[in-house]
C-alpha positions in Angstrom: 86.6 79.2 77.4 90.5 79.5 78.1 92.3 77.5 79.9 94.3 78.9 82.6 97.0 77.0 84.7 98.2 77.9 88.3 100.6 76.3 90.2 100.2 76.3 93.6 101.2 74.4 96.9 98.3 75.5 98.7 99.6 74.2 102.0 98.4 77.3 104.1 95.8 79.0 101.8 95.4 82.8 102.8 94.8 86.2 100.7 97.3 86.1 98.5 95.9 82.4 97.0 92.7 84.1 96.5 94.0 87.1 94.8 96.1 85.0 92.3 93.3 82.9 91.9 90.6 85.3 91.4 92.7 86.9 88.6 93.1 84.0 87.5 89.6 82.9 86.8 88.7 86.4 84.8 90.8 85.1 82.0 89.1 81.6 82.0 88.3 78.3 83.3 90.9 77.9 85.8 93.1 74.4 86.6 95.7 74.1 89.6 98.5 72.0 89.2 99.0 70.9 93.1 102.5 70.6 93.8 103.2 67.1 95.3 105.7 66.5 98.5 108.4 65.5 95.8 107.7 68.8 94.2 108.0 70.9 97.1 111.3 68.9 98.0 112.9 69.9 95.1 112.2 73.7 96.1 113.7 73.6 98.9 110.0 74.3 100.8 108.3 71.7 103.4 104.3 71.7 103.5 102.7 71.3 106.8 99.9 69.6 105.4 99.9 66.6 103.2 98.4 66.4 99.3 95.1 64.9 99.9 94.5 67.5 102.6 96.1 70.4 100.3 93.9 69.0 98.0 90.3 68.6 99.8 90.7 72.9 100.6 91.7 74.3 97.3 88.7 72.1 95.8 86.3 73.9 98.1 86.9 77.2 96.6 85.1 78.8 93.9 87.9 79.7 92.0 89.1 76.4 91.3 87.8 74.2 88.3 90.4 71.4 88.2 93.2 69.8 90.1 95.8 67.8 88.8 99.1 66.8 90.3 102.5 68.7 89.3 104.8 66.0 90.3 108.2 67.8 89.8 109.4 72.1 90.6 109.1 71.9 86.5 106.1 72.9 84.8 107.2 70.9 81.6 104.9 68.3 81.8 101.6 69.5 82.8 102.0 72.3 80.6 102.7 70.2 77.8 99.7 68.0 78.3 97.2 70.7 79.0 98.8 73.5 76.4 96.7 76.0 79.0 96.2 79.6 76.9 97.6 81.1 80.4 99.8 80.5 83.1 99.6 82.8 86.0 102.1 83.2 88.4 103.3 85.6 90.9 106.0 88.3 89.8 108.3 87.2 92.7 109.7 84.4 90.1 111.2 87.2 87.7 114.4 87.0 89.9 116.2 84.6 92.3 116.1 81.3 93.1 112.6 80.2 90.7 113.4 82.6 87.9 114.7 79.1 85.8 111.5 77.8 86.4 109.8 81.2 84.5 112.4 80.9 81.8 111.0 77.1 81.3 107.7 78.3 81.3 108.1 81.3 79.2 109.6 78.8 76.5 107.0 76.4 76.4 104.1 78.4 76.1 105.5 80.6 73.5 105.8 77.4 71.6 102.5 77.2 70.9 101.3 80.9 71.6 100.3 80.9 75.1 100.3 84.0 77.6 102.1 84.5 80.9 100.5 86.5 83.2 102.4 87.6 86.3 100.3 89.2 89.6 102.2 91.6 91.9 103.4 89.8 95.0 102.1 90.1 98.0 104.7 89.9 100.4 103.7 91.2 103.5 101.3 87.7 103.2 103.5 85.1 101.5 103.8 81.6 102.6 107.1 82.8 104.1 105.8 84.9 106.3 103.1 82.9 107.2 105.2 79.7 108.2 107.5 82.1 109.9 105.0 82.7 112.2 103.8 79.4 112.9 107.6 78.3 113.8 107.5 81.1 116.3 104.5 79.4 117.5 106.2 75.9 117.4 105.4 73.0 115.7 103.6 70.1 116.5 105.9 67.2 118.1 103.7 64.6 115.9 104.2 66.8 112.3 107.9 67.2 113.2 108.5 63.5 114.1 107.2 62.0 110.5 108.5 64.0 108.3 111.6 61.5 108.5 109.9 59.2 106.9 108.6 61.5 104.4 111.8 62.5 103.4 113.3 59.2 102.8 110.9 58.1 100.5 110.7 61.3 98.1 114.3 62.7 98.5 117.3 60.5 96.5 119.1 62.0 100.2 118.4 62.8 103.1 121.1 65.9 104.2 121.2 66.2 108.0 123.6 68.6 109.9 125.0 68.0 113.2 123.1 70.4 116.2 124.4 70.8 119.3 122.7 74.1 120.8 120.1 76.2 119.4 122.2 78.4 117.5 123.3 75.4 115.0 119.7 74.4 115.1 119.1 77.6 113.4 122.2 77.1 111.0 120.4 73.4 109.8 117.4 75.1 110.0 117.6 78.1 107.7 121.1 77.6 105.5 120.6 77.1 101.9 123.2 77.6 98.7 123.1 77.0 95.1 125.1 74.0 94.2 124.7 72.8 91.0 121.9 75.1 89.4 119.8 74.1 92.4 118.8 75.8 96.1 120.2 73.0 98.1 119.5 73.1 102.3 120.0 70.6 104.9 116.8 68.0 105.9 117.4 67.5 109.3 119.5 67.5 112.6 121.5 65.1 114.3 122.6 65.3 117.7 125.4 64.0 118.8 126.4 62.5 121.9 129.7 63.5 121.0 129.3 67.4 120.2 126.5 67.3 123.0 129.6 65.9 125.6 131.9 68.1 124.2 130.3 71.4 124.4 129.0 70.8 127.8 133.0 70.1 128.5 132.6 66.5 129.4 134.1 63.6 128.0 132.2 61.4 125.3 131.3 58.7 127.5 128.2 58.6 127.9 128.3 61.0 130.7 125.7 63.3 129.7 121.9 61.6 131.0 119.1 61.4 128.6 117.7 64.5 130.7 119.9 66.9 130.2 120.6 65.8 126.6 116.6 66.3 126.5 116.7 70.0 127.4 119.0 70.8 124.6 116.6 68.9 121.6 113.9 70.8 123.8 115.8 74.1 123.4 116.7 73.2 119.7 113.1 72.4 119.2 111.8 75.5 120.3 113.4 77.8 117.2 113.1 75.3 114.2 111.1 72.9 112.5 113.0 70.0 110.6 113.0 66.7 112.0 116.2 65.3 114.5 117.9 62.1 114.8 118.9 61.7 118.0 122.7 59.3 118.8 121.9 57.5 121.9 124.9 55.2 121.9 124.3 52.1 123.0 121.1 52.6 124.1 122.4 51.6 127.8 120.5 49.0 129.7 117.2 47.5 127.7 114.9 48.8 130.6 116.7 52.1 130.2 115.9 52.4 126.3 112.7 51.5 126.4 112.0 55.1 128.5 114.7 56.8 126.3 112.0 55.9 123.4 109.0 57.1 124.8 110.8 60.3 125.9 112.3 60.9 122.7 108.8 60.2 120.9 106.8 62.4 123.5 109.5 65.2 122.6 109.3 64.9 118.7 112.4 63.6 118.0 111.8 61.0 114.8 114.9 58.2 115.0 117.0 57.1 117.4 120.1 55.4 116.7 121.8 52.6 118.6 125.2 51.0 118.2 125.8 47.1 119.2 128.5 47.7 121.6 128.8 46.9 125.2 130.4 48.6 128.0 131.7 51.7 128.7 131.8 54.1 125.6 134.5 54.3 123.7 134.3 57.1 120.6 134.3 54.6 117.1 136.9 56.6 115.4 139.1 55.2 117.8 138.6 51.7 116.5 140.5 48.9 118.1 143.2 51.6 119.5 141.4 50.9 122.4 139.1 48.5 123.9 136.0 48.3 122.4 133.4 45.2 122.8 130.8 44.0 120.2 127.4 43.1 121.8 126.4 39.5 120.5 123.3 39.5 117.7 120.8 37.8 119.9 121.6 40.4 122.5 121.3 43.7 120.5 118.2 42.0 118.9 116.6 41.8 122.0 117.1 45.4 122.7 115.8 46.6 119.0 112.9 44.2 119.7 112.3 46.1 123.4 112.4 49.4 121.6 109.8 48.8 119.3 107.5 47.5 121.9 107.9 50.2 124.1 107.2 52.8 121.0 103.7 54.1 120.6 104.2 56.6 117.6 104.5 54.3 114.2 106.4 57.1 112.7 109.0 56.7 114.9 112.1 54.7 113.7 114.4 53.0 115.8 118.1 52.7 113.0 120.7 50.0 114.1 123.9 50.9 114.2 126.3 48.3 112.8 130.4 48.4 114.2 131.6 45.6 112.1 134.2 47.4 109.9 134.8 49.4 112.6 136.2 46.9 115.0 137.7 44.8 112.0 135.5 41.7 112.2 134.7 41.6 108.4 132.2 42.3 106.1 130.4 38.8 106.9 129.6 40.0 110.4 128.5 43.1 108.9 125.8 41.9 106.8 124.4 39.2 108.7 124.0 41.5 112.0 122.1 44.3 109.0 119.7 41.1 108.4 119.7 40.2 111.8 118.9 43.5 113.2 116.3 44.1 110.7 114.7 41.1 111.3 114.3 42.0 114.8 112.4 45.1 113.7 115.0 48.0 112.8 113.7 50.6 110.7 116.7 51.7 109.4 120.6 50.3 109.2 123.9 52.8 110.3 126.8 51.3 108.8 130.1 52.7 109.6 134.1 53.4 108.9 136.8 54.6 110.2 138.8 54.8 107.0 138.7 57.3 104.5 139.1 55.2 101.2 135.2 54.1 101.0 135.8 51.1 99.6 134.0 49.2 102.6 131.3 51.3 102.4 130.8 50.8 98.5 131.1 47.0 99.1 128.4 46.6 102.0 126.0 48.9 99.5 126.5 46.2 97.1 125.8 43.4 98.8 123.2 45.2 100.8 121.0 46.5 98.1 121.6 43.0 96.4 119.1 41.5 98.3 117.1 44.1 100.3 116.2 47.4 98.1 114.1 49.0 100.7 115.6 49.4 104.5 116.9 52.8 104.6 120.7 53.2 105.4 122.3 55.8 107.2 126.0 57.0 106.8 128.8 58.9 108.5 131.2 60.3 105.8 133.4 61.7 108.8 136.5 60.0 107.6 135.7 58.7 104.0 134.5 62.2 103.1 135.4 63.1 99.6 132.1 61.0 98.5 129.4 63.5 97.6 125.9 63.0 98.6 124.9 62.2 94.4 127.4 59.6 94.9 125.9 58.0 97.8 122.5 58.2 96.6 124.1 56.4 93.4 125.4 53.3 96.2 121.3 53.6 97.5 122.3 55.3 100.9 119.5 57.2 101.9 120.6 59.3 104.6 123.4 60.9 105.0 124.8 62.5 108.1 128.2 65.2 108.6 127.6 64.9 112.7 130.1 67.0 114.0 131.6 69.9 112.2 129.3 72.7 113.4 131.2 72.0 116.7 134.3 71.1 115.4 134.3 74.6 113.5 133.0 76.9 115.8 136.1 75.7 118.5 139.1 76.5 116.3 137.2 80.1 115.4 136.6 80.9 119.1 140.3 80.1 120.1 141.4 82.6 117.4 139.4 85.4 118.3 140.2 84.2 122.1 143.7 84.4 121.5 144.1 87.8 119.4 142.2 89.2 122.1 144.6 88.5 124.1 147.6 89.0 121.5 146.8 92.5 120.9 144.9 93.7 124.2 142.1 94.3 122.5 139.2 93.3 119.9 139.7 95.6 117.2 141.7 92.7 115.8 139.2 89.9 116.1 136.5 91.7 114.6 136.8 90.8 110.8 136.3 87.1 112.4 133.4 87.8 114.1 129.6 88.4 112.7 128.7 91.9 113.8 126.4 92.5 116.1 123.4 93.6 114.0 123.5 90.5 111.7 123.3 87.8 114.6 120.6 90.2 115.9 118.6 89.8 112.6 119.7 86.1 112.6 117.3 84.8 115.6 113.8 85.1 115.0 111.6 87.1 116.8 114.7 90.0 117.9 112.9 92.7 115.7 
């Protein structure tokens, strides 16, 4: 009997699985190499389901011999282990983003006088299309809200982009480039009470309630399907946080981050330019410790938001609050700078990953930006967030257009700074 491999996800199994698969098993005894969540990762895809569910329906089908795990977007391994007679594949991989993967596998089987056979796509039923339509349907507040903690256990990064209205939901949500011989997208969303403030025309102090801050994730929410981190500020009063918690966790959002100041809200950037008060440990301990009572969801993570090196009171203070906070039942650690050498930053990773290798840190390269995301994951940062720039671009392009409009007395001008009409039409799902 030949062996024949198949590489599937198998996360939503429909016609086009069955097709391949059927094919598949007229050229012999038929093993599926079932992508795991690091392996989707690194192809830029999500699955809805997880491996051991994945799993349990491709074994029900008839077409399925074996299963054994493909760990990585390569096929290197498995093939080199199982030296299958054929691999079968769609023919979508022939060109774009996968064809590297074909050209590997093209390679290795030659090697030893294996076969590639390639199906015709189907793509008026591909997993694309499919998952499109389920986003139109929404997704589930509880799928959306642990894929967080997914992601920081298979992903060297987490990438999250700064959302502050449904159109830059959309922009997180769907952008993706090639950087480096790989399809690279953002993870997640963050939203800011900053950009939130801003766009609404209000000043960042806090003057947005959790409400109205709650329709915009809710209007967000409703067009995509990556998981948000949500910037509460302070947290306010500790009664107060423990109902922004359960609201955030009934509306799917998967962290929350508080910072240990007290007082009216002053931006951080702003350092000690003006008054800005540090909440004592015990204090902020108790309102970490309040949060996580008040949560019901365990995939929910409440991140602690450390102003040491922002306010100037050393690296000392820095660490032993990170402990601190932890100890009082943080799930993750925000450590911060205002400066744009990132000398602080690489010393608190240090120290930090000295002693504890596993509480995910969170970072803010707004000023010290000229560190890549490889180079953080290199310092053990886990997350990394650029949390204002989708507003902070879109202003400077709107005054432009805004003022050659004016300039000229008419449009025509503007227009080669503007999208045209038909492709922010075809941008928003469901318009055709």
């Amino acid at each position: 009997m030949k062996k024949v491999y198949v590489a599937l996800i198998a996360d939503l199994i429909h016609a086009g699985h069955v097709r391949l698969l059927k094919e598949a098993t007229g050229l012999g005894e038929v093993t599926v190499g079932l992508l795991t969540s690091k392996a989707i990762e690194e192809m830029n895809d999500r699955a809805f389901l997880n491996y051991e569910k994945r799993y349990e329906a491709l074994d029900s089908l008839k077409y399925v011999n074996h299963i054994v795990p493909q760990d990585s977007a390569s096929y290197k391994d498995n093939i080199l282990k199982l030296k299958p007679d054929y691999v079968v594949h769609g023919d979508d991989w022939q060109y774009g983003a996968y064809q590297y993967l074909r050209d590997e596998v093209v390679t290795l089987i030659h090697g030893y006088g294996g076969s590639l056979k390639e199906i015709p796509y189907s793509s008026d039923i591909s997993d694309f299309n499919v998952k499109n339509e389920l986003i139109q349907l929404g997704v589930a507040s509880v799928s959306r809200q642990s894929r967080l903690r997914e992601l920081i256990k298979i992903k060297p990064v987490v990438k999250i982009l700064e959302a502050h209205n449904a159109l830059s939901g959309l922009i997180a949500e769907s952008t993706s480039e090639e950087r480096n011989g790989n399809l690279v997208s953002f993870d997640g969303m963050w939203s800011s009470s900053l950009t939130d403030s801003t766009a609404r025309g209000k000043p960042d102090i806090e003057a947005v309630d959790v409400t109205s801050r709650l329709n915009m994730v809710n209007d967000i929410f409703e067009v995509t399907t990556k998981p948000m981190i949500y910037d509460a500020d302070t947290g306010g009063k500790i009664e107060h946080f423990e109902f922004t918690v359960r609201s955030l966790e009934r509306t799917g959002v998967s962290a929350v981050v508080i910072e240990d100041k007290t007082g009216l809200k002053k931006n951080s950037l702003f350092g000690n330019d003006v008054v800005q008060t540090q909440d004592t440990i015990a204090g902020f301990c108790e309102k970490i410790i309040a949060g996580k009572k008040a949560q019901t969801c365990k995939d929910f993570m409440i991140i602690a938001r450390i102003e040491s090196l922002i306010l100037e009171v050393g690296m000392d203070d820095a660490l032993a609050r990170a402990t601190a906070y932890i100890q009082a039942g943080a799930d993750g650690i925000m450590i911060h700078s205002r400066h744009k050498d990132p000398a602080e930053i690489i010393e608190f990773m240090q120290k930090f990953r000295a002693s504890d290798r596993h509480t995910p840190i969170v970072v803010v390269p707004t000023s010290f930006n000229s560190v890549t995301v490889e180079e953080f994951a290199e310092m053990g940062v886990n997350i990394v967030i650029t949390a204002n720039h989708m507003l902070r671009s879109a202003y400077p392009a709107m005054l432009k257009v805004a003022k050659s409009i004016l300039s000229h007395g008419r449009s025509l001008e503007a227009e080669p700074d503007c999208m045209s009409i038909k492709e922010i039409l075809e941008f928003i799902p469901g318009t055709k």
